[in-house]
Kinemage of the C-alpha trace (Angstrom):
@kinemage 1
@onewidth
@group {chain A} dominant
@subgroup {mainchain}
@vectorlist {calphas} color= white
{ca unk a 1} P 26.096 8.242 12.281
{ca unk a 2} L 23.787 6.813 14.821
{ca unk a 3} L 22.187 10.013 15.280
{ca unk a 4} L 21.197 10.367 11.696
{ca unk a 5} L 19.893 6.907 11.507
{ca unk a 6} L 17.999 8.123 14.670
{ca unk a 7} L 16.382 10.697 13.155
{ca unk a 8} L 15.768 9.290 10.194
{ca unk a 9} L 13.834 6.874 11.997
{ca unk a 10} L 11.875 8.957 13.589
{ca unk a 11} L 11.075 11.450 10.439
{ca unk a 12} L 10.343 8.633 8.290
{ca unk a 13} L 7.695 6.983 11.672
{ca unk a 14} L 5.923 10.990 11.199
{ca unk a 15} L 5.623 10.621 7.281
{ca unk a 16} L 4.049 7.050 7.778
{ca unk a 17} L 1.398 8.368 9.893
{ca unk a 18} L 0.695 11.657 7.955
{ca unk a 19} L 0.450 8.890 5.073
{ca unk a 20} L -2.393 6.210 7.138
{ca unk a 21} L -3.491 9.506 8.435
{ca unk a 22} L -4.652 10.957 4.987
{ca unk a 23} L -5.883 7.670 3.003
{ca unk a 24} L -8.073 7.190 6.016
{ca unk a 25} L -9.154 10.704 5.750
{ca unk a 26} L -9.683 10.236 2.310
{ca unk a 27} L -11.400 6.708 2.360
{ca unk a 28} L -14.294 8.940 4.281
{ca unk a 29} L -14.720 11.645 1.638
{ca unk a 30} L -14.579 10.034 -1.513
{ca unk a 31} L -17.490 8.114 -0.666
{ca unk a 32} L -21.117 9.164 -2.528
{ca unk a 33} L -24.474 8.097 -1.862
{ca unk a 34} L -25.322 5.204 -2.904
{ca unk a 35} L -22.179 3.141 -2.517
{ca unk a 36} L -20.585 5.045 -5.557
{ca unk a 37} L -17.068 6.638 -4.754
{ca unk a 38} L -15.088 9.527 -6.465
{ca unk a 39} L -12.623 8.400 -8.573
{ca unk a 40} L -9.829 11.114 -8.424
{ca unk a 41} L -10.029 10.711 -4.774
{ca unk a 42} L -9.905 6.827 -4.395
{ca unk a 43} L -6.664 7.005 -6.455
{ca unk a 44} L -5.264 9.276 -4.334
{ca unk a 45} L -6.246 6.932 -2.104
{ca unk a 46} L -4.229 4.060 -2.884
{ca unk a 47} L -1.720 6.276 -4.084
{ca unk a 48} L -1.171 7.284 -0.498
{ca unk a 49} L -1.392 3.680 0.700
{ca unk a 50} L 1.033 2.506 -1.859
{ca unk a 51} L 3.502 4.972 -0.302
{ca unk a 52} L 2.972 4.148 2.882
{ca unk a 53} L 3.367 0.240 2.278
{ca unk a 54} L 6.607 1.079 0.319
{ca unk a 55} L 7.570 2.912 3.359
{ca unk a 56} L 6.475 0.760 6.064
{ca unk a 57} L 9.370 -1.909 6.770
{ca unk a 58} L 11.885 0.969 6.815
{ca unk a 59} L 10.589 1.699 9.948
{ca unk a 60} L 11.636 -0.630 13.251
{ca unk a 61} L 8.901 -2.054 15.085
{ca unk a 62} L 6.246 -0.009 13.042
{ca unk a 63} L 2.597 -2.216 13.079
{ca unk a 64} L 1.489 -3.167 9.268
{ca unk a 65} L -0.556 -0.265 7.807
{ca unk a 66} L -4.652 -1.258 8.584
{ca unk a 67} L -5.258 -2.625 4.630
{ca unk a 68} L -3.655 -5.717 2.553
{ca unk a 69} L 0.141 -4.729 2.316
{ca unk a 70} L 1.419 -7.731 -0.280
{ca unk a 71} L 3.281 -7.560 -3.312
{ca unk a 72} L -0.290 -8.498 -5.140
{ca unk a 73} L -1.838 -5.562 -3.346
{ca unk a 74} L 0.673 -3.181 -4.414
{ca unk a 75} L 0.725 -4.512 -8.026
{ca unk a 76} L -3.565 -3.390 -8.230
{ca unk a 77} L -2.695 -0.373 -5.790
{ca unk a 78} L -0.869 1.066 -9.204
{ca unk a 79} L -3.038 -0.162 -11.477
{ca unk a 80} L -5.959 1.652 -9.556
{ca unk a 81} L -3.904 4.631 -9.559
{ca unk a 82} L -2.725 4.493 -12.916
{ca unk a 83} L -6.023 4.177 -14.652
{ca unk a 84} L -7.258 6.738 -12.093
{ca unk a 85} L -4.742 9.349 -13.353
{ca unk a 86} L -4.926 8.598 -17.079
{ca unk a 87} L -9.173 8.287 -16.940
{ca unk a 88} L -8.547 4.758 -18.066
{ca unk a 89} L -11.085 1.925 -17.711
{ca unk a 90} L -13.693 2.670 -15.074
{ca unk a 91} L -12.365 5.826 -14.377
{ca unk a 92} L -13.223 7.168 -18.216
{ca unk a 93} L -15.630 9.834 -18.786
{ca unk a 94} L -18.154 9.336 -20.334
{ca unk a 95} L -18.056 9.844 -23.979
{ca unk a 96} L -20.724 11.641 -26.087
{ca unk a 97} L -23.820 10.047 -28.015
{ca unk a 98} L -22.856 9.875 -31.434
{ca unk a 99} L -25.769 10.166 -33.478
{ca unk a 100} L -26.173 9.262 -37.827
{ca unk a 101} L -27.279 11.732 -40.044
{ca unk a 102} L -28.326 10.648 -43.210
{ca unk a 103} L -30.529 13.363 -44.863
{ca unk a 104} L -28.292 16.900 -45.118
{ca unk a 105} L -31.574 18.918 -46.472
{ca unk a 106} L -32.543 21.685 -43.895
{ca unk a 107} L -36.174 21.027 -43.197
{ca unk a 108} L -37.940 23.311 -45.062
């Protein structure tokens, strides 16, 4: 049994810093010029943070992951991913100019 807890350990310690590993990698490239970010990418972002916070005190003596690791944290971690995923809120495309037609008549 203490061999599986063993390894366990240790495969969950890899997964944790392919996790870091990738939001940080990710943090870089969905930046844009002028301070503007990619959207898709920032929730898979905090999507991978979220995982690795939820996975964090499973392993012993691991150092808290680089970013804000709270319960409040995690809480806007989802909702960032969420509205990410959905193309809710800021994260909407942009919808079409509507215009009003009032006169049907082809132009003659």
């Amino acid at each position: 049994m203490d061999d599986l807890a063993t390894v366990r350990a240790q495969e969950y310690e890899k997964v944790f810093s392919k996790l870091i590993a990738t939001a940080e990698r990710l943090d870089m490239l969905r930046r844009l010029e002028g301070g503007g970010v990619v959207p898709h990418a920032t929730a898979a972002m905090h999507a991978l943070r979220f995982a690795a916070t939820i996975l964090w005190p499973t392993i012993p003596g691991a150092p808290p992951p680089g970013f804000r690791h709270d319960s409040e944290r995690l809480l806007q971690l989802a909702a960032h991913w969420r509205e990410a995923a959905l193309e809710l809120g800021e994260f909407a495309p942009a919808r079409p100019t509507l215009r009003l037609v009032t006169d049907t008549t082809p132009p003659s």
